[in-house]
MMTF fields as JSON, N, C-alpha, C and O atoms, coordinates in Angstrom:
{
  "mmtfVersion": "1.0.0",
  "mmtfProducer": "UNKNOWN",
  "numBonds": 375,
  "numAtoms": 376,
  "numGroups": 94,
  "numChains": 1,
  "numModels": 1,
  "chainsPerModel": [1],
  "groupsPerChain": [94],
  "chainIdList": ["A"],
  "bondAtomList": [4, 2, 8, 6, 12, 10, 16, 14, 20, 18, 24, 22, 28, 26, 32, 30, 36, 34, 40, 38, 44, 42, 48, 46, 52, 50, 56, 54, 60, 58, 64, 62, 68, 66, 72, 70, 76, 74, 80, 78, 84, 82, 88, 86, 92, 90, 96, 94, 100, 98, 104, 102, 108, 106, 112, 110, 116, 114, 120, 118, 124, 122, 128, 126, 132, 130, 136, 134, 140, 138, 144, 142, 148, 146, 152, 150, 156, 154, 160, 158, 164, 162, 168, 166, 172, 170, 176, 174, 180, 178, 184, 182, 188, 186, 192, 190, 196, 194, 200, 198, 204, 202, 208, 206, 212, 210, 216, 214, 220, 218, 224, 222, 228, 226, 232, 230, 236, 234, 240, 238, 244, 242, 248, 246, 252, 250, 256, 254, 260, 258, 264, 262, 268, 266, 272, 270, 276, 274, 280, 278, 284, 282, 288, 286, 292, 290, 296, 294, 300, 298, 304, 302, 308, 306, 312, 310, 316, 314, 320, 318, 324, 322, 328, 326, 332, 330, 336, 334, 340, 338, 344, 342, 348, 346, 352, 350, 356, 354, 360, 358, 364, 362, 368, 366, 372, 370],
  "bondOrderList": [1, 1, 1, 1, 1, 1, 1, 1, 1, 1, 1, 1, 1, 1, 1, 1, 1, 1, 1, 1, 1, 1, 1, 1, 1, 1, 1, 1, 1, 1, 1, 1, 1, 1, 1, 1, 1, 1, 1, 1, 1, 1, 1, 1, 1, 1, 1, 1, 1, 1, 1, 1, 1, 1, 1, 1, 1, 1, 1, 1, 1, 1, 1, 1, 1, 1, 1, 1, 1, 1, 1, 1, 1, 1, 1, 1, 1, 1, 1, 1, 1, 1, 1, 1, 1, 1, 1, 1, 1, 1, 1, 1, 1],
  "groupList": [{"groupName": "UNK", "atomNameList": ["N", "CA", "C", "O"], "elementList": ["N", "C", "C", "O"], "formalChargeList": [0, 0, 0, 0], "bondAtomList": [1, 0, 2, 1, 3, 2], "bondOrderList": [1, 1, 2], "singleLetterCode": "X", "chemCompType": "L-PEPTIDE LINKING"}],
  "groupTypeList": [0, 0, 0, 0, 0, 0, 0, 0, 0, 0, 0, 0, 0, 0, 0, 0, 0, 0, 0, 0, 0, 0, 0, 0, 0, 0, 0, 0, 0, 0, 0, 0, 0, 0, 0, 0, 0, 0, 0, 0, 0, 0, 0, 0, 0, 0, 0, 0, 0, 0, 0, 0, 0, 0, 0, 0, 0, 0, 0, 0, 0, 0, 0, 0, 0, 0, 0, 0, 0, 0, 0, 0, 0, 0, 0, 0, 0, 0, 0, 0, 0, 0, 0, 0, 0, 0, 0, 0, 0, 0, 0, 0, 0, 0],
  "groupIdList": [1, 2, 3, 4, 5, 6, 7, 8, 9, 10, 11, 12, 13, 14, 15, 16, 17, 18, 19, 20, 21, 22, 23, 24, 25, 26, 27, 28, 29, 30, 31, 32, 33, 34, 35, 36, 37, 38, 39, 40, 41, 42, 43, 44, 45, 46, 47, 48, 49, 50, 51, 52, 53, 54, 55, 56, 57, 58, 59, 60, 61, 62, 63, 64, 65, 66, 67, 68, 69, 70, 71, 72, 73, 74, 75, 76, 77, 78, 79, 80, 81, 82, 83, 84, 85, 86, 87, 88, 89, 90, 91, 92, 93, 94],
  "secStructList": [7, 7, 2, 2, 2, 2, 2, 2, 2, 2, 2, 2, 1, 7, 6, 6, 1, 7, 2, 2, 2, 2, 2, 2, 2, 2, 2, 2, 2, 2, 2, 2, 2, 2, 2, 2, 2, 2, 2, 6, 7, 7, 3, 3, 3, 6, 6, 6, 3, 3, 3, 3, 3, 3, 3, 3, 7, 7, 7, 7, 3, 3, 3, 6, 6, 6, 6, 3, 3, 3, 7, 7, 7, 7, 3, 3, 3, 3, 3, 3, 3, 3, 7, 2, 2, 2, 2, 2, 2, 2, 6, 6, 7, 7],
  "xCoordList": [0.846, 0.0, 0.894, 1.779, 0.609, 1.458, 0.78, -0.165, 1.295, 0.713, -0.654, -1.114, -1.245, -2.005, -3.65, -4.826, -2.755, -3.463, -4.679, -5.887, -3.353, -4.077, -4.906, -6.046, -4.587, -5.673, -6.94, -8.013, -6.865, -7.872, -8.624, -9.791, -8.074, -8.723, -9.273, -10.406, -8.37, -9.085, -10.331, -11.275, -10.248, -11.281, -12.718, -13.729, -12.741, -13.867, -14.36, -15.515, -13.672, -14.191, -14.512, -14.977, -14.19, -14.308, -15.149, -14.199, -16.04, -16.644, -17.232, -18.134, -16.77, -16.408, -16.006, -16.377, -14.739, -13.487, -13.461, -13.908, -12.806, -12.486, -11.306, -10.32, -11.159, -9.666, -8.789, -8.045, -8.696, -7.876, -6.974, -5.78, -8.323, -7.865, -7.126, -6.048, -7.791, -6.855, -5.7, -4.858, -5.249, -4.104, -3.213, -2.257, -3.467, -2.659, -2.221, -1.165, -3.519, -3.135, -2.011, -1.123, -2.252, -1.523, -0.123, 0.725, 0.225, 1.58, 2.012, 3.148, 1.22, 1.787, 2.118, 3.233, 1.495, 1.909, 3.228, 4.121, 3.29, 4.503, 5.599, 6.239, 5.683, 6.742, 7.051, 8.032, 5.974, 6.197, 7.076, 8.174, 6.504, 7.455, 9.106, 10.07, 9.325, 10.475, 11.034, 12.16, 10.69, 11.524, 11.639, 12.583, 10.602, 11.448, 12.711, 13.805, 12.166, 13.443, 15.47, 16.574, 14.776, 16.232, 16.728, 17.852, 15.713, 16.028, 16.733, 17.42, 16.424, 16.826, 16.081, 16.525, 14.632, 13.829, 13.224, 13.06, 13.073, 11.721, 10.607, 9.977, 10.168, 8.369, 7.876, 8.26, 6.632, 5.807, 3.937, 3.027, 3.946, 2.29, 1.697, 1.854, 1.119, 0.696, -0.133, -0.737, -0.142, -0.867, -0.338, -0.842, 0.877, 1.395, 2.759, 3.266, 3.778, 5.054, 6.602, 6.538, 7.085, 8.235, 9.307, 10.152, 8.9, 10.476, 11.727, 11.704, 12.411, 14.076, 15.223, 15.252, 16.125, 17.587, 18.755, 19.34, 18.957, 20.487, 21.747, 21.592, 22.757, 23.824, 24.742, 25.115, 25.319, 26.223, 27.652, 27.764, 28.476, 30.027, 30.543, 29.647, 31.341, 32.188, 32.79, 32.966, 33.015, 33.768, 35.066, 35.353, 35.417, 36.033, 35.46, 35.481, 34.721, 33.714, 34.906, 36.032, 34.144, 35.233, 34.043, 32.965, 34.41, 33.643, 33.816, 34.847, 32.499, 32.287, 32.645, 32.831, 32.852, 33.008, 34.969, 35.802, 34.997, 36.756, 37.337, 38.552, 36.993, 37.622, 38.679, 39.677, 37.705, 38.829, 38.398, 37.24, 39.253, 38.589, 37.707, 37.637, 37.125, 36.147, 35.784, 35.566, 35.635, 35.387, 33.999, 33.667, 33.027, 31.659, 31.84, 32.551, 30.915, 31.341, 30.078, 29.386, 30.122, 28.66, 27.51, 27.466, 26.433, 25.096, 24.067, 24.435, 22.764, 22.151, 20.506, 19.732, 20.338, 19.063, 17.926, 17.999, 17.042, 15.512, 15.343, 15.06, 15.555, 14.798, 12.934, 12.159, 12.867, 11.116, 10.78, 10.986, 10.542, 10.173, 8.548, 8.055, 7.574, 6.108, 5.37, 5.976, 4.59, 3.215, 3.373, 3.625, 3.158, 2.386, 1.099, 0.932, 0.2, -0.864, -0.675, -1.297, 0.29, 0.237, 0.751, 0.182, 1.646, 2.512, 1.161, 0.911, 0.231, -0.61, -1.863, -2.746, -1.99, -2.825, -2.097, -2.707, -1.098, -0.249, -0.125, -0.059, -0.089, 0.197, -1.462, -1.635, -2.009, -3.717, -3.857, -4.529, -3.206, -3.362, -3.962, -3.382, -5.102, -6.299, -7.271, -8.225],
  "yCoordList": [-1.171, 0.0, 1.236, 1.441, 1.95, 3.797, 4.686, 4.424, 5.755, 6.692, 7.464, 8.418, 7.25, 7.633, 6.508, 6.692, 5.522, 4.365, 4.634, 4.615, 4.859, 5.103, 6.505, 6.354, 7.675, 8.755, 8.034, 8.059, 7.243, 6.537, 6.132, 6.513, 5.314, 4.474, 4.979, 4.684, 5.99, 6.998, 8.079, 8.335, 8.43, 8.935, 8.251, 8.934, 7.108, 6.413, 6.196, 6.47, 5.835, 5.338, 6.873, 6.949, 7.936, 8.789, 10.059, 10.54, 10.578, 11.233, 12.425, 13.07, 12.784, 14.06, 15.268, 16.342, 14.544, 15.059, 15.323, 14.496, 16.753, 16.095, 15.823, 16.136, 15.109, 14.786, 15.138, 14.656, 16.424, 17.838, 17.638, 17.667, 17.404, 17.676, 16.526, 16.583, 15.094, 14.232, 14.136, 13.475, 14.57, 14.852, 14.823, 14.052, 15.937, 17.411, 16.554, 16.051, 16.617, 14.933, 14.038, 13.666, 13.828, 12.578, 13.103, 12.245, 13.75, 14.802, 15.02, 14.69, 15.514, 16.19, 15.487, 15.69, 14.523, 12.709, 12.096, 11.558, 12.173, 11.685, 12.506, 12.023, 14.17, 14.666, 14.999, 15.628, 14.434, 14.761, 13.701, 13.925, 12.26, 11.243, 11.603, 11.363, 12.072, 12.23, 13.369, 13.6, 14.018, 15.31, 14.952, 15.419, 14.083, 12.953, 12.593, 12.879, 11.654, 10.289, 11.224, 10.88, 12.843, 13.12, 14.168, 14.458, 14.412, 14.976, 13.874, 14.208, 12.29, 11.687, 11.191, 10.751, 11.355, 11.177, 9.367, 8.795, 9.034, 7.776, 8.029, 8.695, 7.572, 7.564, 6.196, 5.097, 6.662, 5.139, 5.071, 5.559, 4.671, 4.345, 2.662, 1.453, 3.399, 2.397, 1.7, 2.288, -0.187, -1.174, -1.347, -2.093, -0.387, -0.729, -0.628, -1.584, -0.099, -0.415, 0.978, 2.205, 0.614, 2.187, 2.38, 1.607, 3.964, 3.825, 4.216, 4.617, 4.072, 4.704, 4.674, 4.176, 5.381, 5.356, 4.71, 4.92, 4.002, 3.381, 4.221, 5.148, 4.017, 4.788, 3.959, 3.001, 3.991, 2.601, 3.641, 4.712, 2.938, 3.536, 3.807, 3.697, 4.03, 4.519, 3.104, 2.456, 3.165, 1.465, 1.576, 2.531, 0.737, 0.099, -0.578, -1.676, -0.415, -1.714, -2.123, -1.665, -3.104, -3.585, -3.589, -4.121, -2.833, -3.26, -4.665, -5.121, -5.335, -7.011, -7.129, -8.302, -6.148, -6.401, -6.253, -7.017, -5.587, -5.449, -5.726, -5.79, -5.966, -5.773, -4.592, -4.573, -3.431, -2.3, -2.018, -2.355, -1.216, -0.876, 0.147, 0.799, 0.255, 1.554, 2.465, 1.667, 3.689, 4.209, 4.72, 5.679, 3.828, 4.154, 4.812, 4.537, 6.068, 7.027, 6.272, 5.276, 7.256, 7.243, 7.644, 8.342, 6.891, 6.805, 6.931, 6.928, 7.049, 6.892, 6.03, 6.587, 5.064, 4.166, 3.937, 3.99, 3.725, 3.493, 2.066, 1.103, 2.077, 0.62, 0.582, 1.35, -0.706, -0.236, -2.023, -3.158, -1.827, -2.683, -2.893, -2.157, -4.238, -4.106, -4.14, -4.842, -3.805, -3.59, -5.704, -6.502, -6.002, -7.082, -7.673, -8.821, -6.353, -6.217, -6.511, -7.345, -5.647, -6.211, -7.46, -8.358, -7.733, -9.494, -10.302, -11.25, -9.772, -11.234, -11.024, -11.882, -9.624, -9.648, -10.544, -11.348, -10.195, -10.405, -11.956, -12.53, -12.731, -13.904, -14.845, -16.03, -14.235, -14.74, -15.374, -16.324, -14.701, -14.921, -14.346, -13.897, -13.45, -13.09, -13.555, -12.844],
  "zCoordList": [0.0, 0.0, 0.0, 0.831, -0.903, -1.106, -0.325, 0.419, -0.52, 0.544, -0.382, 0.247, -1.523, -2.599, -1.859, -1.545, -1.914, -1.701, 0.132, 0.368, 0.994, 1.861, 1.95, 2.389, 1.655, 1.794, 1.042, 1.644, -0.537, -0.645, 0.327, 0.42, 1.18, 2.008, 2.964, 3.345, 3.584, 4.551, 4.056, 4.803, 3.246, 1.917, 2.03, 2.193, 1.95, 1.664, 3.281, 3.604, 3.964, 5.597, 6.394, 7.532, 5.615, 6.46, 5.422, 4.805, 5.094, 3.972, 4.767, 4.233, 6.062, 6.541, 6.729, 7.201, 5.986, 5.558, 4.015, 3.221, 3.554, 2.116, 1.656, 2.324, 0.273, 0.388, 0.762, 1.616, -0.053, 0.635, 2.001, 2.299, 2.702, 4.493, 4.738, 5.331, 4.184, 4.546, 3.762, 4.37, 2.517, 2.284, 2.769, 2.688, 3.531, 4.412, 5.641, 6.026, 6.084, 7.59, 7.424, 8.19, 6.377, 6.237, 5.537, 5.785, 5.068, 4.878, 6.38, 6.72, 7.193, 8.319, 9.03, 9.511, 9.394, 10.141, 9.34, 9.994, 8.252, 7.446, 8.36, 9.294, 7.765, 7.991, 9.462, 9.859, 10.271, 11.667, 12.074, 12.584, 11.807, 12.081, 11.358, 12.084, 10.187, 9.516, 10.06, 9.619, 10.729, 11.315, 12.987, 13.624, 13.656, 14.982, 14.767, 15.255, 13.623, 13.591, 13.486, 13.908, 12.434, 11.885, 13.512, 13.923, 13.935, 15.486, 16.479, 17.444, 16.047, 17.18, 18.317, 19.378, 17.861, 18.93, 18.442, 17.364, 19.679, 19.212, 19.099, 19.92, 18.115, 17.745, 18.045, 17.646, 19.104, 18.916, 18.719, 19.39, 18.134, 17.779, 18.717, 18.55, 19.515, 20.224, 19.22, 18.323, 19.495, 19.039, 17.398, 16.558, 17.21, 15.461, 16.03, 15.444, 16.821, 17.053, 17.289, 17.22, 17.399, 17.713, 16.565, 16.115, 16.184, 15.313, 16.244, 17.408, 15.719, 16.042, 14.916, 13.791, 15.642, 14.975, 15.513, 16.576, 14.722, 14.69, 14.324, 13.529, 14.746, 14.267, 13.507, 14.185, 12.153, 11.733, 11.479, 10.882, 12.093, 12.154, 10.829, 9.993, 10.48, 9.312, 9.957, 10.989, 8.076, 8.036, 6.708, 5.987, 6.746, 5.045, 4.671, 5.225, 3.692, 2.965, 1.536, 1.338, 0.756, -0.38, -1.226, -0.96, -2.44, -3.652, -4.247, -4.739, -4.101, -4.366, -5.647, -5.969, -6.712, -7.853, -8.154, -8.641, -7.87, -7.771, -6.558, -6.742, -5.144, -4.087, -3.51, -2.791, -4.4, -3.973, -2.945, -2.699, -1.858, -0.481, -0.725, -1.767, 0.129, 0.062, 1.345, 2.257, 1.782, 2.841, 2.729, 2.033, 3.651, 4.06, 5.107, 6.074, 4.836, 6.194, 7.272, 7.061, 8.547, 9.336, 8.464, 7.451, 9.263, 8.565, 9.528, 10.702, 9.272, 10.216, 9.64, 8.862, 10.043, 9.669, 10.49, 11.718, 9.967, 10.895, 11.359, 10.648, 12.642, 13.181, 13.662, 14.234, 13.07, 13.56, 14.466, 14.037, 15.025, 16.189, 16.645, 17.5, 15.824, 16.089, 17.278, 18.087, 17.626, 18.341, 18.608, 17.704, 19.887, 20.63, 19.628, 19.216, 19.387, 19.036, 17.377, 16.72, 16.933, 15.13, 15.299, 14.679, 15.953, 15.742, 15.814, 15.07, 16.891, 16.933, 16.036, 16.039, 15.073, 14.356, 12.733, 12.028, 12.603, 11.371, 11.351, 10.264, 12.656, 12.653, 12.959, 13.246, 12.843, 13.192, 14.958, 15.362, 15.519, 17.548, 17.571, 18.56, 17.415, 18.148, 19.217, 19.535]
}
């Protein structure tokens, strides 16, 4: 599912609203979580799970194709960790 997909979805269950607004919602929920994560903060959505950040060191990696060395600097990546509640929906434990 894209993010097109869900205002769809929210669209139809909710005819309150017009697209527009949920658009916007749903932009602002995006970039709210994306301006947490680059602050450093954890995000969690109860009953769906927590994001966070990892930190990955600067390394020497080797290009697999030549084995030349290579210098990967620091990085920073999203860990996401589920909800109790999605594991046992995703796995049919209800």
């Amino acid at each position: 599912m894209n993010k097109s997909e869900i205002i769809e979805n929210l669209y139809k269950n909710n005819k309150f609203h017009s697209k527009k607004d949920i658009e916007e919602s749903v932009f602002i929920v995006i970039e709210s979580l994306a301006k947490a994560l680059s602050d450093g903060d954890r995000v969690e959505l109860r009953g769906f799970g927590i994001f966070s950040t990892n930190t990955q060191k600067a390394r020497i990696s080797r290009n697999p194709k030549t084995g030349e060395k290579v210098h990967t600097p620091e990085k920073k990546t999203i860990h996401f960790k589920m909800a109790k509640d999605l594991f046992k929906k995703l796995n049919n434990h209800e």
